[in-house]
N, C-alpha and C positions, 0 to 999 in steps of 0.2 A: 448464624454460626459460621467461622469461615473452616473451611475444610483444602488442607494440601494437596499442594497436583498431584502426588503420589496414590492420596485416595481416590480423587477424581478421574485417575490411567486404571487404576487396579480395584477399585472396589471397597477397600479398606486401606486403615492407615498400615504404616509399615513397622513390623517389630525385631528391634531390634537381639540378638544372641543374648547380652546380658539381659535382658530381659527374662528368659527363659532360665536361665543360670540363675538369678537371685528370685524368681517367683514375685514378678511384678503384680501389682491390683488388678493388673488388665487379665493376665495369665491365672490367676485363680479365680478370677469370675469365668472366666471360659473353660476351666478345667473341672465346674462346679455343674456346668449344666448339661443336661443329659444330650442324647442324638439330635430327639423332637427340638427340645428347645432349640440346640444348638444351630439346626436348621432353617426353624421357624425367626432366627435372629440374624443369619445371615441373608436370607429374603426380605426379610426388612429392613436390612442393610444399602442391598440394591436397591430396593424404592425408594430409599431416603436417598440414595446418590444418585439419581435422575432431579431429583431435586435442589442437589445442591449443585449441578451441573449446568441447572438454567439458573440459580441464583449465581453461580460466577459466570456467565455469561452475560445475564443484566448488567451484572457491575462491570465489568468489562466492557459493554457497550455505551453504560453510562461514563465511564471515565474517557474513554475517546472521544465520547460527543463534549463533555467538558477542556480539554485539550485541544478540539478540533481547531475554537476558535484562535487560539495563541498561536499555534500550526500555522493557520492559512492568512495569516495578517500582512506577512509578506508576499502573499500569492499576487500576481499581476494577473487577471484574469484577461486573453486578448482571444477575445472571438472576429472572425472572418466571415464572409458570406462568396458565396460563390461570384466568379468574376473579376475580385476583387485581386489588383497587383500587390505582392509581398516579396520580399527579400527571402531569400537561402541563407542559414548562415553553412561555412565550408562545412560540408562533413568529410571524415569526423572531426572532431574538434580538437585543434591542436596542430595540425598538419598544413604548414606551411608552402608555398613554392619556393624552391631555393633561389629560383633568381632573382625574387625580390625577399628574402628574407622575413625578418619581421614584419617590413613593410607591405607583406601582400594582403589581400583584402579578405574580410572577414566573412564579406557575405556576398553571395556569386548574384547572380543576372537577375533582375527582377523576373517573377512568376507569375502565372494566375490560378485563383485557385479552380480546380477544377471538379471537386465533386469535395462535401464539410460532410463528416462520417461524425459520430456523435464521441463526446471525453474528448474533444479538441487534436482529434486528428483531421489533415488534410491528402489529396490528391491533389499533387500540382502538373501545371501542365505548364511547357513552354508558349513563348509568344510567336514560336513558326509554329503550335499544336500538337507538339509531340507530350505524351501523358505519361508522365513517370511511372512507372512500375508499382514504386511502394508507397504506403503512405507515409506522410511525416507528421509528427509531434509539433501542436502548436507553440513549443516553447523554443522551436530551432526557426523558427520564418518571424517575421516583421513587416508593419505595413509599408508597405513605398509610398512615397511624396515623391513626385519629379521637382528636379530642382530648374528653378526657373532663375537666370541671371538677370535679371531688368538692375536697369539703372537708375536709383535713386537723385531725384533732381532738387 
């Protein structure tokens, strides 16, 4: 049975004024039963809504897990290992140098990594050994390849 978030916040469904004003089904079965009952039904009301409270959360964790995969199909998964040289890109993103305009570079000085903290953040350190402060998000660094000029014969 599915049951609205208004029951699921408060206990029971929600009733509306004309309800009350025309003597809806709902409203004369509640006006039919005595204290006991009346109590004894709204206790049972709450036990049933602990219930349906983990059946909308199953379904709710079912439906993510079904979604997960379409979600994460564009995900580029890039893991690092310590030591390892990587690219900066400029933080933050967007923010140019003016004297070379568009033309300035996307991503600063090659790094290394200096300590992999787990969900793909890193500490990076420079190549004189100075250790950045904060961590970064693996989705803002890239791996380095030096670029080697040889001469094709």
């Amino acid at each position: 049975m599915r049951t609205i978030p208004y029951a699921l916040t408060y206990g029971h469904d929600a009733m509306l004024p004309v309800e009350l004003s025309v003597n809806s089904l709902r409203v004369i079965e509640q006006s039919s039963l005595s204290n006991a009952e009346y109590n004894q039904a709204m206790l049972q009301e709450l036990e049933d809504l602990e219930e349906d409270r983990l059946d909308a959360y199953n379904l709710l964790v079912t439906q993510k897990k079904i979604v997960e995969p379409a979600y994460n199909q564009r995900v580029k998964q890039k893991m690092f290992g310590e030591g390892e040289l990587v690219w900066q890109t400029v933080l933050p993103v967007g923010i140019k140098d003016p004297k070379f305009g568009k033309w300035s570079s996307n991503w600063e000085l090659p790094f290394v990594i200096h300590k992999v903290f787990g969900k793909w953040a890193y500490h990076l350190r420079d190549r004189t050994g100075i250790i950045h402060r904060l961590p970064i998000n693996g989705k803002f660094i890239k791996k380095y390849y030096p670029v080697t000029w040889e001469m094709q014969e």
